[in-house]
N, C-alpha and C positions, 0 to 999 in steps of 0.2 A: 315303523321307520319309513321314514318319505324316501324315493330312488331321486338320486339326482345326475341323470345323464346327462348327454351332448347337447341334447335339444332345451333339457330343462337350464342347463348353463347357457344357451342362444336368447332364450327368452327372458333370462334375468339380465344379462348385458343390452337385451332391448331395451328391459324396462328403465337401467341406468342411464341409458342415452334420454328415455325419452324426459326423466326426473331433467335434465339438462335442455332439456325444451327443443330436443331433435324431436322431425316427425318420424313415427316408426311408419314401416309401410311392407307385409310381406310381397317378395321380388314375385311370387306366380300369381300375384292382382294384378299388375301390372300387362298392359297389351302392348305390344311393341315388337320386332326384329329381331330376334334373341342374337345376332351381332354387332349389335347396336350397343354401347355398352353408357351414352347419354340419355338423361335424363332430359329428353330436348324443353317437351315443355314449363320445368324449371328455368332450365338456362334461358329460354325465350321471356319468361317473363321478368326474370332476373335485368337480363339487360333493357328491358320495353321499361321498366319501372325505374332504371338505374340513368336510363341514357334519353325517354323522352324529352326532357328539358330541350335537347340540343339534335331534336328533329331524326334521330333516329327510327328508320321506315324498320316495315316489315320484311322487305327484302334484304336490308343488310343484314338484321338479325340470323335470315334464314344463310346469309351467305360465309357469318363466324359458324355459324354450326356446323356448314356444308365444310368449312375447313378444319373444324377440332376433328369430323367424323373420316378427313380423308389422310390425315396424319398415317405414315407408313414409314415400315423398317421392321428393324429384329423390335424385339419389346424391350430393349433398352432404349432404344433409339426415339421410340414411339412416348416412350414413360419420360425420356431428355427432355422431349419438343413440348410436351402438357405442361412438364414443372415448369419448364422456360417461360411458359403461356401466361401458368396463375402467378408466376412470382413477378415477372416481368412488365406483363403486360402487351400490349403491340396498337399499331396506330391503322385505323380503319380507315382506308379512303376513300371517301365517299363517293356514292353513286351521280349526285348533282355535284358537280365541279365547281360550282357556285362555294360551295360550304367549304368551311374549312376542317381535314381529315378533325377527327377524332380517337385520340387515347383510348382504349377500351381496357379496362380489370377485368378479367373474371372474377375476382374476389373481392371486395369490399373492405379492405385492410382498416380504415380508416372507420368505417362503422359496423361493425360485423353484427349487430342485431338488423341488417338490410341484406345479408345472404339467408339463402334458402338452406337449412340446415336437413339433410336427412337421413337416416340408419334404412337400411333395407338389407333384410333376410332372404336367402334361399332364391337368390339373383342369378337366374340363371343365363350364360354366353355361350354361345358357339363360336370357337374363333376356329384357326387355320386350321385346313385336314379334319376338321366339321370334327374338332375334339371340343367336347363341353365340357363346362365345370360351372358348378355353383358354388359360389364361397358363402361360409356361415354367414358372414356378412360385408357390407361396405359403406361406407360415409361417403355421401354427395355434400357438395357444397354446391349451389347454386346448378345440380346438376348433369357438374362433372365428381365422375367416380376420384376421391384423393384416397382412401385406404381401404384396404382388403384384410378381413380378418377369417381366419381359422382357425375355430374353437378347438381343443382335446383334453379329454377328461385323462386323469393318471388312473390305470388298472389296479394300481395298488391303496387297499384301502388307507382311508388318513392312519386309524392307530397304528396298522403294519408300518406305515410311512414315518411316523414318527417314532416310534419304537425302533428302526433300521436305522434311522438319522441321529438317535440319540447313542446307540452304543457304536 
């Protein structure tokens, strides 16, 4: 009989994402700030591929990033201003006053096989009072973190479980 823990339940919900043509990617490959909770260079080339058309430099790139990363509050407040961001949208103005601003999505509503789709495991963060946590997993869309999952296996085995459930 095969054991099917926590981890082996993490790895089979990877391999469902990736049948769905997410890339998988374990979170401790990954180099980066472990407060850092974007995926920048996604999101960078998300919008470099999404927005050169219409002259979008590298500085304004780095300067939505420098504002998804400076967004602050309680985590409610923080989690308000991201959704407001993907669902909403907001208007860039630009660096040369010449141009006219620019609408920017972070998501690609309109054609979603042009986001960056990705699952990532064992993603680890250090946020405030340097408390960490890893969550079993998270979906990036182009970048930014949109859900956090937390696998849990039931202690009790299936026939006890259904045996309880049926009398």
């Amino acid at each position: 009989m095969q054991l099917f823990n926590e981890h082996a339940l993490e790895m089979s919900i990877m391999e469902l994402f990736q049948d769905e043509e997410y890339t998988y990617i374990n979170g401790e490959s990954i180099i980066r700030d472990k407060s850092d909770v974007l995926l920048a260079d996604d999101l960078r080339k998300y919008l470099h591929d999404r927005y050169s058309s219409e002259g979008i430099t590298d500085s304004e790139i780095d300067g939505i990033i420098l504002n998804l990363r400076s967004i602050s509050g309680t985590i409610y407040e923080a989690n308000k201003a991201v959704y407001k961001l993907l669902c909403d949208g907001f208007i860039l103005n630009r660096e040369d006053r010449l141009q006219k601003d620019l609408y920017i999505s972070l998501i690609d509503f309109e054609a979603p096989e042009k986001n960056i789709f990705k699952i990532v495991n064992q993603f680890e963060i250090s946020g405030m009072n340097n408390q960490t946590r890893i969550p079993d997993a998270i979906i990036f869309i182009n970048g930014i973190p949109v859900v956090v999952f937390e696998f849990k296996m039931l202690s009790v085995k299936i026939p006890q479980l259904w045996t309880h459930i049926l009398n």
